[in-house]
N, C-alpha and C positions, 0 to 999 in steps of 0.2 A: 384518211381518204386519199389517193392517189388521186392523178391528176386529170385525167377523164371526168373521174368523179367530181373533183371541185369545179370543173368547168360544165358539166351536165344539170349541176347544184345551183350555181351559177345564173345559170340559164333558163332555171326554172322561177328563181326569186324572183328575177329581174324583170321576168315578162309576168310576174305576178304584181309587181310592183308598179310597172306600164301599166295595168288594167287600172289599179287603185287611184294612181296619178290625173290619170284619164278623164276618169269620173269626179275625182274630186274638180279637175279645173273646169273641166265641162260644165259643171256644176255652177261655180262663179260667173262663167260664160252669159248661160241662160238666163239666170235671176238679173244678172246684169242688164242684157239686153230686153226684159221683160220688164224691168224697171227703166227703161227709158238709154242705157246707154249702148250704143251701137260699136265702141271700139274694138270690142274683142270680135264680134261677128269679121268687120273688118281683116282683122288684125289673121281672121282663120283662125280662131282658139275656138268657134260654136262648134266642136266638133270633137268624137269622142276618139277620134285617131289618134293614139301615143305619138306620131312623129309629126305632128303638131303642136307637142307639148315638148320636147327634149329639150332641154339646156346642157349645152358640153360638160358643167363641173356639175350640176346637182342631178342630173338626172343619169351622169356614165361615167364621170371619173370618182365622183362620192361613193357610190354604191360600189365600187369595184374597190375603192381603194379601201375600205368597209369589210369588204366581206373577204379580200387577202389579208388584214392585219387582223380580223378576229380570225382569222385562219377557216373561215366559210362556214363562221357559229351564226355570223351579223349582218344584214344589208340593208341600206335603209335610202333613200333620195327622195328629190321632189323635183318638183317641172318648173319648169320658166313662167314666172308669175303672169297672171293672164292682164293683158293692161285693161286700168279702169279710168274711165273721164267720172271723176267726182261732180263737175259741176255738170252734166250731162243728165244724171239721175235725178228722179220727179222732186226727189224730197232728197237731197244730197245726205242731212244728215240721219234721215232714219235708213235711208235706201242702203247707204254702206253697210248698217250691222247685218242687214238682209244678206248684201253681198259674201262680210265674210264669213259669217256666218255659214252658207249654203254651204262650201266645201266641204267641210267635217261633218255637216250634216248628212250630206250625201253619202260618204264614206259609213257613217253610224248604219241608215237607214239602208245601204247595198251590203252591209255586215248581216244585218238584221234579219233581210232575204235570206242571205246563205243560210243563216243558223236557220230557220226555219224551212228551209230545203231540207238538209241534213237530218231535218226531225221529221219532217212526214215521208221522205223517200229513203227508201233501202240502200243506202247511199253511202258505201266502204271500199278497204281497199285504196288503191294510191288517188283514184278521183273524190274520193271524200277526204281523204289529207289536202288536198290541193285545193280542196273548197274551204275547209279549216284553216288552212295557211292564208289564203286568200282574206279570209273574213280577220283573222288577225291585224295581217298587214292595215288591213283597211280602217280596224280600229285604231294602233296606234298613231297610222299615220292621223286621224281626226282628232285624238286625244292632243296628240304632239302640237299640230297648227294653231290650236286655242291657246298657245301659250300668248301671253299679250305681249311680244316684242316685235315691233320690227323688223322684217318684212313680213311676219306668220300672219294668218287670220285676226287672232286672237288681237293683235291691234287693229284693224279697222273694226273690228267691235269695240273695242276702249275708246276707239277716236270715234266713234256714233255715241256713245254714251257721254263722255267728258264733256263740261259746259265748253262752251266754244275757247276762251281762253288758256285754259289746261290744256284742252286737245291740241292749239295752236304748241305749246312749251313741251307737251310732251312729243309728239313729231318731230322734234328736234332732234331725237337721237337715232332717228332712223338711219343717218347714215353709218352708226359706231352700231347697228342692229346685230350685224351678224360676229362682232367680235364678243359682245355681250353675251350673247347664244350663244356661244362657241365654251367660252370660258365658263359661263354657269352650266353649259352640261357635263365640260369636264372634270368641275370638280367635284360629279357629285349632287348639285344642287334640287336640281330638278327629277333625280331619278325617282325617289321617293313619291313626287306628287306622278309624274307619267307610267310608273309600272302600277301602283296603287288604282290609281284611275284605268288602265288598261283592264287589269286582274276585274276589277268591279264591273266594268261592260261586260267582260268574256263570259263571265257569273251569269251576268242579266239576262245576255242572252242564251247561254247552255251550252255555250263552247270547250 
């Protein structure tokens, strides 16, 4: 692929990527403030505009530097975590799994749409790949967040779940979160459970 091409490729991911992002934090946003906490409305995260969501490394140097080292096969990122006042929610500890839960679920649930666009409308050609690509991204990105580490979704679901004790000891590694993440995807660890799980939605829904 020359170099127009990688940069046209590029720009297609990326702004498919924005919409995904979007919706997922939008998502936290709402339930959030629908359960009682107003930080992110504040904060201008109630809102499904991409550049309200960017973070300099996970939403433009990640994905870029991603999809030049797989040589424009890979791209992947996420947005600047939408802030939450835990103790502002009605019921702190059931309201968080609500919280994190909504992102991925939203992603599932705007996957789920497309695929069922795709199946009732005459829908081919490069804007039915881009609906396909789009419903992808959006899965793994939801599969990927449920992982239960620190800073992903998938822990403020373990920390609504954990009796309060555990929850307290396990939130202790939040801050060594993202070297954890880091190191268990490169070696390997987690591919098997996130493409597995990926292939099985794609299935479910007819992608």
């Amino acid at each position: 692929m020359n170099l127009s091409g990688l940069i046209l490729s590029f720009g297609i991911s990326f702004a498919l990527l924005m919409i995904s992002v979007s919706v997922h934090e939008f998502a936290h946003a709402l339930v959030a403030f629908k359960l009682g906490d107003q930080t992110a409305k504040f904060s201008g995260r109630l809102t499904l505009n991409p550049l309200s969501h960017i973070d300099p490394f996970w939403t433009l140097i990640l994905p870029l530097f991603l999809f030049i080292s797989s040589g424009g096969r890979f791209l992947f990122g996420a947005a600047k975590p939408v802030p939450i006042n835990y103790w502002a929610l009605r019921n702190p500890r059931r309201d968080i799994i609500w919280v994190g839960a909504s992102g991925p679920a939203a992603n599932f649930i705007f996957a789920a749409i497309i695929s069922f666009v795709l199946k009732i409308a005459p829908i081919s050609g490069v804007t039915g790949s881009l609906l396909a690509q789009l419903a992808i991204i959006n899965i793994v990105l939801g599969v990927f967040n449920l992982i239960p580490i620190p800073p992903l979704d998938g822990s403020r679901i373990l920390t609504g779940i954990l009796p309060p004790n555990l929850s307290a000891l396990y939130l202790k590694i939040e801050p060594f979160g993202f070297i954890i993440l880091m190191l268990l995807l490169w070696s390997g660890v987690f591919n098997s459970f996130i493409w597995k799980s990926v292939h099985f939605i794609l299935n479910l829904f007819g992608i």
